[in-house]
N, C-alpha and C positions, 0 to 999 in steps of 0.2 A: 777399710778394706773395700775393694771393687767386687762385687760380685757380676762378674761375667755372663754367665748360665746357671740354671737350679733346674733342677727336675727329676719327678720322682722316678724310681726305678723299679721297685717290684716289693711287693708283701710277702714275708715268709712268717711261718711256724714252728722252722726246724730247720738242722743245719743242710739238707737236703734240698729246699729251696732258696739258699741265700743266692745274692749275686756271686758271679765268679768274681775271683780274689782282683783287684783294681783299685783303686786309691787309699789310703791309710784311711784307716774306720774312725770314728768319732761317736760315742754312746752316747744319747738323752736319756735321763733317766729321774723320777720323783712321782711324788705324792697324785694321788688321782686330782685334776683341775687345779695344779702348780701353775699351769699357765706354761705348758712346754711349748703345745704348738703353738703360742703365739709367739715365745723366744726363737723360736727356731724360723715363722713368719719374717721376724723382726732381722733376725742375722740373714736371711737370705735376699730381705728386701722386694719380699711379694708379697700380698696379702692374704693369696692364696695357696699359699706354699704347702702347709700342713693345714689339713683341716681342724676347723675349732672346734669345738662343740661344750654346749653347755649342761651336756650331760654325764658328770665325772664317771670313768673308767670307757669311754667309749674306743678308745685305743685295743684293740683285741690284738693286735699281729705288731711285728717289727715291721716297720715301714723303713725302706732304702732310697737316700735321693743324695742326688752328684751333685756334685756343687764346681764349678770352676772358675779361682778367683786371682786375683792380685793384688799389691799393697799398693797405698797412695805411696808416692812420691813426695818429699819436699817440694820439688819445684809442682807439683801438681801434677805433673804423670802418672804413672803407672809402671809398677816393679816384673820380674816375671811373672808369668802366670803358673799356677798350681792349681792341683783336682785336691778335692777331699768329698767322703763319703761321710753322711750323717744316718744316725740310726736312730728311730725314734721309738725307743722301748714301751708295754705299756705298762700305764700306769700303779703305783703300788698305792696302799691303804688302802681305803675305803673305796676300792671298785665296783661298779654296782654286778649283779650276778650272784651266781650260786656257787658254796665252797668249793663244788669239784672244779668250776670253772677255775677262780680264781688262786686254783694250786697247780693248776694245769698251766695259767701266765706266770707264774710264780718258778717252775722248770724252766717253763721257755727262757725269759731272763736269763735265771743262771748257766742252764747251757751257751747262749752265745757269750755269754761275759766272761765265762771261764776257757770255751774253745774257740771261738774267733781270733784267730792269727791275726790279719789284717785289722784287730783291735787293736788302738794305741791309745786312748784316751776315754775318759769316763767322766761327761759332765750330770753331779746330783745337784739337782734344782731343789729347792727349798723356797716355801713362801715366806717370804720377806715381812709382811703383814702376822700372820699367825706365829710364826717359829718355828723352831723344828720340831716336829711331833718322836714316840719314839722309833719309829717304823725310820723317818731319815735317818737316826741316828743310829740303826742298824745299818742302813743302805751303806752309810758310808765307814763305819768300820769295817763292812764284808767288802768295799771296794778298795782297804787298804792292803788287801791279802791278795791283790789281783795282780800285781807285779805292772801298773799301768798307772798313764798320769791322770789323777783325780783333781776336779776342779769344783769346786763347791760355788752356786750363784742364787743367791738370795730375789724371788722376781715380786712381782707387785709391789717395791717399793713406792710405787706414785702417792700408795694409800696412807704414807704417813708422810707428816710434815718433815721438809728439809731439812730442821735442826734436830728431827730424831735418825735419820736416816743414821749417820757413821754410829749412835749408839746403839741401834738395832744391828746392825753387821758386825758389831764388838762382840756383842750378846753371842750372836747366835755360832762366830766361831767360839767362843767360850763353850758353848753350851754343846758344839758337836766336836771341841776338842782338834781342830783344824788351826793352821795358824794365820790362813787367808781364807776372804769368802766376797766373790766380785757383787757387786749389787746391779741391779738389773733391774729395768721398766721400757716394758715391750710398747707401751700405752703411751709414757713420756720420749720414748726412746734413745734412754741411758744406759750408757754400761755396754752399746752393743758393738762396738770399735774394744775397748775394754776387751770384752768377750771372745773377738776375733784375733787378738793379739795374743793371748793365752792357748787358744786353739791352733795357731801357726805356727807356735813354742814347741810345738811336741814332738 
């Protein structure tokens, strides 16, 4: 995938601050320091696309950024181009903060996931490394009742050897009951054409 332009659009809290309705939505969503904003870095192809930070739950709002891209070509071109909107939810489990805080990103969540129109897809990241704790494997049963397409992607795979890699992805859709789960490494940068091709499906 070419990505063309990226850039952020606006932080909300409510459906009252979203953008207005504009390119088909795409949700990020997982575990506090899943390593989203580096996936999301990694698919847009900036470094500074989404901020990192090495202090998990530091994501407090929906952050909104445009993306305008296009497919490679066989001969080496370029296909038409296309918008799409990324959402970068924050983080679930162990956020850092106080319970009111964290039942308060806990609504926010569910209200965009359940009333965002312009919602058509929902990717839960899972660390690749770890497994799925039980909080994803909540995420993604309550993202089967959402009437939208669910993509399950396993990140920091770099941290385990090549010849565990496809046995851990085995695992871990066993283990969240999925019948795919893309593997991903923002760090090796695998999986992120993969990623974009699933994301263009929808």
């Amino acid at each position: 995938m070419i990505v063309l332009a990226a850039e952020f659009v606006k932080s909300a809290t409510q459906p009252r601050e979203y953008p207005d309705p504009g390119p088909p939505e795409i949700a990020f969503c997982g575990r506090s320091n899943v390593g989203k904003s580096s996936a999301l870095n990694a698919l847009a192809g900036r470094k500074q696309f989404a901020r990192v930070s090495r202090t998990p739950g530091r994501t407090r709002l929906i952050n909104f950024f445009d993306l305008r891209v296009a497919e490679k070509t066989r001969s080496g071109g370029r296909g038409p181009e296309r918008e799409v909107r990324f959402a970068d939810l924050p983080g679930y489990g162990f956020a850092s903060g106080p319970k009111s805080e964290k039942a308060l990103w806990k609504e926010m969540i569910e209200e965009y996931l359940t009333s965002r129109e312009e919602l058509v897809a929902l990717v839960v990241l899972v660390d690749g490394d770890l497994g799925p704790q039980p909080s994803d494997v909540e995420m993604v049963r309550w993202a089967e009742t959402l009437s939208r397409k669910l993509i399950v992607v396993a990140t920091k795979l770099d941290k385990l050897a090549r010849a565990q890699r496809q046995q851990q992805i085995d695992k871990i859709a066993g283990q969240l009951a999925v019948t795919s789960v893309l593997p991903f490494s923002a760090k090796e940068q695998f999986g992120v054409e993969e990623l974009w091709r699933a994301l263009v499906c929808v």
